[in-house]
N, C-alpha and C positions, 0 to 999 in steps of 0.2 A: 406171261410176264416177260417183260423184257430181259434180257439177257445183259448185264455189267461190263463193260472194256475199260479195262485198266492195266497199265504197265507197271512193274515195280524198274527204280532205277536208283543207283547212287548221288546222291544229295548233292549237291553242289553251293558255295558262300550265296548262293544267288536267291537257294531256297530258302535263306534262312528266316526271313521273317514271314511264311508260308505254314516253316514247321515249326516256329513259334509261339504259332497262334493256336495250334494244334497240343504241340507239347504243354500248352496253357492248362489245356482242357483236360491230359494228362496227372498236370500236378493235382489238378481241381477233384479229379476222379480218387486220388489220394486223400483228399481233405486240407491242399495246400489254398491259402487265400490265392486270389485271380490276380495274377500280375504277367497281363503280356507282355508290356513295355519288358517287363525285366527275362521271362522266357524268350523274346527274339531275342536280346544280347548273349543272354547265357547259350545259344546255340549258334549262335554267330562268332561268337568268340570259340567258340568248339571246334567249326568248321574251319575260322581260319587260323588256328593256331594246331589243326591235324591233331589235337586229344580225341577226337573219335569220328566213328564213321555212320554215316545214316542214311539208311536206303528208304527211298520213298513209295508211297503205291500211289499212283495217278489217275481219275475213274478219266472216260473219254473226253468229259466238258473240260478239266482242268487241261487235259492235250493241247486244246483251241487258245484258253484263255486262263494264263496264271495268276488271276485273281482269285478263283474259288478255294475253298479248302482243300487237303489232301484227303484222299482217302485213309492212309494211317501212315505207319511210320517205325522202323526200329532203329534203336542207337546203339553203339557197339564202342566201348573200352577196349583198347589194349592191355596187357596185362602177362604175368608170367607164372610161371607153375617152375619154383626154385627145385623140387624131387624129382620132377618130370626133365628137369633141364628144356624147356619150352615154353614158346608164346603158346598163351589163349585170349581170347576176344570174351570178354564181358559180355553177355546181353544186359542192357540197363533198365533201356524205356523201351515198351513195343504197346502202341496203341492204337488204335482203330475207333476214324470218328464213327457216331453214334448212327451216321445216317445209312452207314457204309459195313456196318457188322453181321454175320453172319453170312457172308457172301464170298468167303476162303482169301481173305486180304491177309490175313494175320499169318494164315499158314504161307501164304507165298512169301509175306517176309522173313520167315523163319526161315523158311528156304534158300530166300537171299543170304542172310546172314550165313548160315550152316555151308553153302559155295562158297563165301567171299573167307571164310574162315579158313578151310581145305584150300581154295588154291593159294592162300598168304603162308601154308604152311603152319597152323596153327596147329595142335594137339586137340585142344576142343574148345567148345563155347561152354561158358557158364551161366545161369541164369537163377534168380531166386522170384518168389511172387508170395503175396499175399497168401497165407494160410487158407484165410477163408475163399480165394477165389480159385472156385471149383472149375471154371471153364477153362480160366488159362491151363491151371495142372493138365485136364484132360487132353487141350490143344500140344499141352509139352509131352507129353508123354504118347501121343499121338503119334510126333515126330521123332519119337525114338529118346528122348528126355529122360533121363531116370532120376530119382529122388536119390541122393547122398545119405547113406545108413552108414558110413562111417565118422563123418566128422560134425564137431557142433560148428556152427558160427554164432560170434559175441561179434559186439560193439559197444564204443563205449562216446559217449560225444565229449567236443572236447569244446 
């Protein structure tokens, strides 16, 4: 079997409607209706308004030619820890298309994100996922992740 080449890199306004199309497929995995028109804007408008940061993973073909898909993708909030007196970086969105899973895309992102956090001088990364999804937990906790037994999180919509 062939062996994958892919680089992860930080996103650029350029990728935006790349990782649009992606972060689509994202919401979709969630159970949000398909609207890529409105995922390229909401991450164009991210990108160029510096509300967060998203490192990309790129298989070899997309190197050549930046029409194909990405291989995944994570997005990162700023954010602050008022007890800690410090920044932390949100984990939001981390996903991997489908064609491209199980081949350590996800892990190399995390890793991207977990560098680009340490040298901005952040405290830590935060991340929450789905109860039921068993992979991610193991993937987070993989990379050193641990589950919060102290605090609850609420939300309330407004």
């Amino acid at each position: 079997m062939e062996q994958m080449v892919y680089r992860v890199r930080r996103a650029e306004l350029d990728d935006a409607q790349r990782i649009g199309e992606l972060f689509n497929q994202y919401r979709m995995f969630y159970n949000q209706v398909s609207d890529t028109e409105g995922a390229m804007k909401y991450i164009q408008e991210r990108l160029k308004k510096n509300e967060s940061v998203i490192w990309i993973a790129e298989t070899e073909s997309e190197l050549e030619s930046a029409q194909g898909n990405l291989g995944g993708f994570v997005q990162l909030y700023p954010s602050f820890s008022s007890v800690s007196m410090g920044s932390i970086w949100v984990l939001n969105d981390l996903y991997v298309h489908t064609d491209y899973r199980r081949k350590g895309i996800a892990r190399k992102l995390l890793q991207a994100a977990q560098t680009f956090a340490s040298e901005t001088g952040a405290i830590r990364v935060t991340l929450s996922t789905a109860i039921s999804n068993k992979q991610a937990k193991a993937l987070y906790e993989s990379e050193g992740y641990a589950k919060d037994d102290h605090f609850l999180y609420y939300e309330r919509n407004v």
